[in-house]
C-alpha positions as CSV (number, residue, x, y, z in Angstrom):
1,X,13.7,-20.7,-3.7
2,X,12.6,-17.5,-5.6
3,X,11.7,-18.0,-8.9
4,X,11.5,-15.4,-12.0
5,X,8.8,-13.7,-13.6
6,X,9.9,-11.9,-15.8
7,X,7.7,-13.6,-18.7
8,X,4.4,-12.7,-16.4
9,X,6.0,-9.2,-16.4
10,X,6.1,-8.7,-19.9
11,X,2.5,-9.7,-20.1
12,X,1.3,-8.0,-17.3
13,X,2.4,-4.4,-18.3
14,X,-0.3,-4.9,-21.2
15,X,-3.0,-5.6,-19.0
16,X,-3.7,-2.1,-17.3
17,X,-4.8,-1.1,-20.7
18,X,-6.9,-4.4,-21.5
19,X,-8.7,-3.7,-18.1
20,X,-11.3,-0.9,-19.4
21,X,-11.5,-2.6,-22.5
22,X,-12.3,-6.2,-21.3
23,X,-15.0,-4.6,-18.4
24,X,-16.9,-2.5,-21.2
25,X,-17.1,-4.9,-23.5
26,X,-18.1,-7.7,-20.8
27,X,-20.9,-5.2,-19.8
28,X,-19.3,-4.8,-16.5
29,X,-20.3,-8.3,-15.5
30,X,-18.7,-11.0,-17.8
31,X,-15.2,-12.9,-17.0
32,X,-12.4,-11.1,-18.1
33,X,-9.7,-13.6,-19.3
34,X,-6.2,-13.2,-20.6
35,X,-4.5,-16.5,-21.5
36,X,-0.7,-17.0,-22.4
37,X,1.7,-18.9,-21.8
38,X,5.3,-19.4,-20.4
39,X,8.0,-20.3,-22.6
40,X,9.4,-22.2,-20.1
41,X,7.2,-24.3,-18.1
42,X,3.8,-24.0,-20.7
43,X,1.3,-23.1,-17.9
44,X,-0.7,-19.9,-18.0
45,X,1.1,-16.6,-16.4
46,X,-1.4,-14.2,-17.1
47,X,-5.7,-14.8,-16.0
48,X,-8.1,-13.1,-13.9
49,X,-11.5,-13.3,-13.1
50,X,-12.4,-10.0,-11.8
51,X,-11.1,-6.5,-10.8
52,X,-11.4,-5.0,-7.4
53,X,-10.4,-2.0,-5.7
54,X,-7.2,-2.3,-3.5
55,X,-7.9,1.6,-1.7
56,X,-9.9,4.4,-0.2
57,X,-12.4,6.8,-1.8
58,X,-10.9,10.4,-2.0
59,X,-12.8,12.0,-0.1
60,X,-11.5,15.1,2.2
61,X,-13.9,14.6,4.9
62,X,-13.1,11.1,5.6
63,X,-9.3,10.7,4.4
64,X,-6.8,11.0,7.7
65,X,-4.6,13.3,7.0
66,X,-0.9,12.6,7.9
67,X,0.5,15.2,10.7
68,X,2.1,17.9,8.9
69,X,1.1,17.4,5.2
70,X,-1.2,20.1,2.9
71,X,-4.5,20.1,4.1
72,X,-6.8,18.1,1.5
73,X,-9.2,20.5,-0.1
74,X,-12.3,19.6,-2.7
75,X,-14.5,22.1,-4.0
76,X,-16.9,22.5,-6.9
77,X,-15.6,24.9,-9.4
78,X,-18.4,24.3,-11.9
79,X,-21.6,23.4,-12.5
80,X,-24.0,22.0,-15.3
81,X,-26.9,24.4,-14.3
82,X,-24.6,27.5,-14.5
83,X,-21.9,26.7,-16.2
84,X,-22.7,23.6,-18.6
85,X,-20.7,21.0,-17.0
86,X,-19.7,20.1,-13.7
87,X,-15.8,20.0,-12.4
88,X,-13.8,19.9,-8.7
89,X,-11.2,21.4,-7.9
90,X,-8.5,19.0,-6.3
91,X,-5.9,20.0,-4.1
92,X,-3.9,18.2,-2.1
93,X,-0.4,16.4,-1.6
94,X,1.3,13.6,-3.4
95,X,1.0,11.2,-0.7
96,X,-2.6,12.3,0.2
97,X,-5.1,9.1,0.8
98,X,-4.5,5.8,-1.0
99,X,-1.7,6.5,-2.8
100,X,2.2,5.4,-3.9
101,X,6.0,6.7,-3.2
102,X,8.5,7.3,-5.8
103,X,12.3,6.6,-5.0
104,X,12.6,10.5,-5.5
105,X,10.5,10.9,-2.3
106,X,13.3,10.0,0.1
107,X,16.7,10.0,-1.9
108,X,17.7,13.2,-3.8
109,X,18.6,12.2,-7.6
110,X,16.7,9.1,-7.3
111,X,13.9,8.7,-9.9
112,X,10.6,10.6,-9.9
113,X,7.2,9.5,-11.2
114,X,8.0,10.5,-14.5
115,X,11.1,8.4,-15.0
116,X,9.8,5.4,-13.9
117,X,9.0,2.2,-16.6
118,X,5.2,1.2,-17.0
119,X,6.2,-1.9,-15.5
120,X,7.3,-0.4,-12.3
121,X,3.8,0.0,-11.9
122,X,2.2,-3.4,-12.9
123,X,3.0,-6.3,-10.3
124,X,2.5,-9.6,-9.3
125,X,1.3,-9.7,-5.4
126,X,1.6,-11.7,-2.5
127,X,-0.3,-10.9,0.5
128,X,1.2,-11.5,3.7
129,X,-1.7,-11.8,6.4
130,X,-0.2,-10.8,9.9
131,X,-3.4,-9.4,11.5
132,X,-3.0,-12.0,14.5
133,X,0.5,-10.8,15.1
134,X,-1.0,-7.4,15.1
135,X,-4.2,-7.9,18.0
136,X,-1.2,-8.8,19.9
137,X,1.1,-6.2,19.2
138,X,0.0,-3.0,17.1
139,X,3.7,-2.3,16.2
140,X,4.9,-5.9,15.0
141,X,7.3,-6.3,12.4
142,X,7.0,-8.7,10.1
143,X,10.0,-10.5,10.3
144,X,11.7,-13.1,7.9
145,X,9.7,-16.0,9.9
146,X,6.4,-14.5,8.6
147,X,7.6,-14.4,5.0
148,X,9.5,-18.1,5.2
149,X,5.9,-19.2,6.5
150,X,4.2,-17.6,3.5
151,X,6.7,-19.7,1.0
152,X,5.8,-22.5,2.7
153,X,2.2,-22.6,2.7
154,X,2.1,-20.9,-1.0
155,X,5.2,-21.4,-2.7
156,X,7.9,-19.3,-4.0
157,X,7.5,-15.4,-3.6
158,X,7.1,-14.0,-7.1
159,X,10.3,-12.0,-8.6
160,X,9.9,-8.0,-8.3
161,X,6.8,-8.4,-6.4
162,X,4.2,-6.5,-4.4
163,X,4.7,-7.5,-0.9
164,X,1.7,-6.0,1.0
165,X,1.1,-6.7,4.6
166,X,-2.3,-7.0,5.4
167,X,-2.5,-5.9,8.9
168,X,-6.1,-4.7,9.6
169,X,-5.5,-1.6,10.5
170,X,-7.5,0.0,7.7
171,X,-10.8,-0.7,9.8
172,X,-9.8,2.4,11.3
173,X,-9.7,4.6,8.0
174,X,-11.5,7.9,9.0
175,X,-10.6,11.8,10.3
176,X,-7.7,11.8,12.6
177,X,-10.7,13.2,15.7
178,X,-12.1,9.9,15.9
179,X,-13.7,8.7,19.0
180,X,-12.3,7.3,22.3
181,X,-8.8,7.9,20.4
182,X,-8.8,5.4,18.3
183,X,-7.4,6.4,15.2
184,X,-6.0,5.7,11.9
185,X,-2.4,6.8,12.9
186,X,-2.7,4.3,16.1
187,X,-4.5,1.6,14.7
188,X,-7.3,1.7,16.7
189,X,-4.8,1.0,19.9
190,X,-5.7,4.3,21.4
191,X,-1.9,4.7,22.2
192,X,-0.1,8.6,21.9
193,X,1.9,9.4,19.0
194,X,2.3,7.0,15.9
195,X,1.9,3.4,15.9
196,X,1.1,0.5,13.3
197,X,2.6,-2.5,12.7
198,X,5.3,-2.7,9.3
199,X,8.0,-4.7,7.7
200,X,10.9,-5.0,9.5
201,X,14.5,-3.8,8.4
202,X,15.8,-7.6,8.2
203,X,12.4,-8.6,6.5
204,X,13.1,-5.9,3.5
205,X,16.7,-6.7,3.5
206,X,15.9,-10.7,2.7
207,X,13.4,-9.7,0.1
208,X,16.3,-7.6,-1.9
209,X,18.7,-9.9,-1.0
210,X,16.3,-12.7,-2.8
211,X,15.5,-10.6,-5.5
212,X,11.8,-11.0,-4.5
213,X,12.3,-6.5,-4.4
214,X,14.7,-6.5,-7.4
215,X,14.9,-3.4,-9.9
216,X,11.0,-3.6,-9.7
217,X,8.6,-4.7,-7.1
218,X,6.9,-2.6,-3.9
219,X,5.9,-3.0,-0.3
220,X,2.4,-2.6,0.2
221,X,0.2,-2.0,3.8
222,X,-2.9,-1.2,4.7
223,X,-1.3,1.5,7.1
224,X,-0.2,4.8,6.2
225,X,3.4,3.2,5.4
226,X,5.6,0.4,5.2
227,X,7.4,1.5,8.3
228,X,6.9,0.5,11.8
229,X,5.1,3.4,13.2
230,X,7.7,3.8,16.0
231,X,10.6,3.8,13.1
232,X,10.9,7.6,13.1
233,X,13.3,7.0,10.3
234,X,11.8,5.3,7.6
235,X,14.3,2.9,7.2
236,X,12.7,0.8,5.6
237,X,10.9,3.1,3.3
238,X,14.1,4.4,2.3
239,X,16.0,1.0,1.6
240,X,12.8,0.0,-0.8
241,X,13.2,3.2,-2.7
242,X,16.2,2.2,-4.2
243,X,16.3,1.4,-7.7
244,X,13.2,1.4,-9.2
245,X,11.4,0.0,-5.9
246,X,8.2,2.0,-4.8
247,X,5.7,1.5,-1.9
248,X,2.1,1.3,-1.9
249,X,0.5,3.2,1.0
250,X,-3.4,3.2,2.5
251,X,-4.5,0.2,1.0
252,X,-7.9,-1.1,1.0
253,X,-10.0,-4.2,0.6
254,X,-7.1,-6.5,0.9
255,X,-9.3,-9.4,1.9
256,X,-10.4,-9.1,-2.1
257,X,-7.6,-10.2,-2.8
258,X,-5.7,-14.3,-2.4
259,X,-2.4,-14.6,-1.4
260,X,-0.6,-15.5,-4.3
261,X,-1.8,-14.6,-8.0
262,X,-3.2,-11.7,-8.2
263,X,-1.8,-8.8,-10.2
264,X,-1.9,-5.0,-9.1
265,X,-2.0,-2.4,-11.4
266,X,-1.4,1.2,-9.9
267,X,-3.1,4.4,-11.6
268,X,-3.2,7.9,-11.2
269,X,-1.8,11.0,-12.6
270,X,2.5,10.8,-12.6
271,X,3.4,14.5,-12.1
272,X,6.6,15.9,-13.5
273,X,8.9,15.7,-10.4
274,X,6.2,13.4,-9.1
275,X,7.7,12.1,-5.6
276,X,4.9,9.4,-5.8
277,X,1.2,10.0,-6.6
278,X,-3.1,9.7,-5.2
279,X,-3.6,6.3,-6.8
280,X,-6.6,4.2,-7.9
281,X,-5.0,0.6,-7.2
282,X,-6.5,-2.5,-9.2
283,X,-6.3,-5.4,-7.9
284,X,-6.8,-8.3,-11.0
285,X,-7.6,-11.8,-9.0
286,X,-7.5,-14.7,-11.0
């Protein structure tokens, strides 16, 4: 039921760096199109039309910070009129804002940023749309039903994929003192403590199992994590970090992207020891 991508993979790693290229010399408004061809089957496994943002502006006024992490700071350290060029100063923590986990982050001896293949980083995506599920209940899991009706509607789910959830919840992107309670962290549900809706732990068990999450791949969410809010484990988190498996975290603009055949491309700085890393995610949509 799953097939292999492997071929797309190999082409798709090359793409992060044909992005810049392909917009500049397009003018920042032309079609940007990459055309090969699988060995295999002889249709095209690599085209997109556009590029599109997939998360949040940085910006310390307006990103939510998560209960207990380092306080995100931005100043200006210097200036064209006194110093001859301008500069900020950036501080903040891995997993500050839009941004992705490394296995490293929950498992001790697991790989960090800096270990991690370029590939790891460059996926195919499906987009799993449970927003209904979610006005319903703000801390559904997406269970192996929801991704069975995905394969039926739009086909197999790609090999070492990024499985994002589009849940809605990033409507409520802002500082954690929002009005009438309804926050980031709740989903807008106006509910104590944490809650969002996530994958659940049979859901990301059937997606390794089915090699959908093999060596490579990611969960993806517009919520501050792949976990149920009310998992105060991470279990399923943890399970996706092993191997070379990562998570995507504080998406944005999912509705950018279809549900099947689009490509994301994750950038950002990969610090030595990096548990993860603030990331600018492309989205390429064919």
């Amino acid at each position: 039921m799953i097939r292999s991508s492997a071929a797309a993979r190999t082409i798709a790693v090359g793409l992060a760096a044909f992005v810049a290229g392909a917009i500049v010399s397009l003018g920042l408004a032309g079609r940007a199109d990459v055309r090969k061809h699988d060995a295999r089957t002889g249709g095209p496994v690599a085209h997109f039309d556009h590029v599109v943002y997939l998360g949040h502006l940085n910006n310390p006024h307006a990103t939510p910070g998560f209960p207990g992490d380092p306080r995100f700071r931005l100043s200006t350290a210097f200036t064209v009129p006194q110093d001859g060029y301008y500069l900020q100063f950036v501080r903040e923590g891995e997993h500050t804002g839009t941004h992705w986990g490394a296995p490293c982050h929950f498992h001790v001896h697991a790989h960090c940023a800096g270990a991690l293949g370029a590939s790891s980083l460059v996926l195919p995506a499906a987009v799993i749309d449970i927003r209904s599920k979610v006005r319903g209940d703000v801390d559904y899991r997406l269970k192996i039903s929801d991704l069975k009706s995905w394969i039926q509607r739009h086909g197999p789910l790609p090999h070492g994929a990024a499985v994002i959830a589009r849940t809605g919840c990033s409507k409520y992107w802002g500082p954690s003192t929002a009005p009438r309670g309804r926050t980031y962290y709740n989903c807008g549900s106006r509910r104590r403590g944490l809650h969002q809706p996530g994958f659940s732990l049979r859901a990301v068990r059937w997606l390794i199992s089915h090699h959908v999450l093999a060596n490579h791949g990611a969960l993806g969410t517009d919520t501050f994590g792949p976990d149920p809010g009310t998992d105060e484990n991470f279990r399923e988190s943890s399970l996706v970090f092993h191997r070379h498996r990562i998570d995507l975290e504080n998406m944005a603009h999912l509705g950018r992207l279809p549900a099947k055949g689009a490509w994301v491309v994750v950038g950002g700085p990969r610090n030595i020891h990096g548990s993860g890393s603030p990331a600018t995610i492309f989205g390429l949509v064919p």
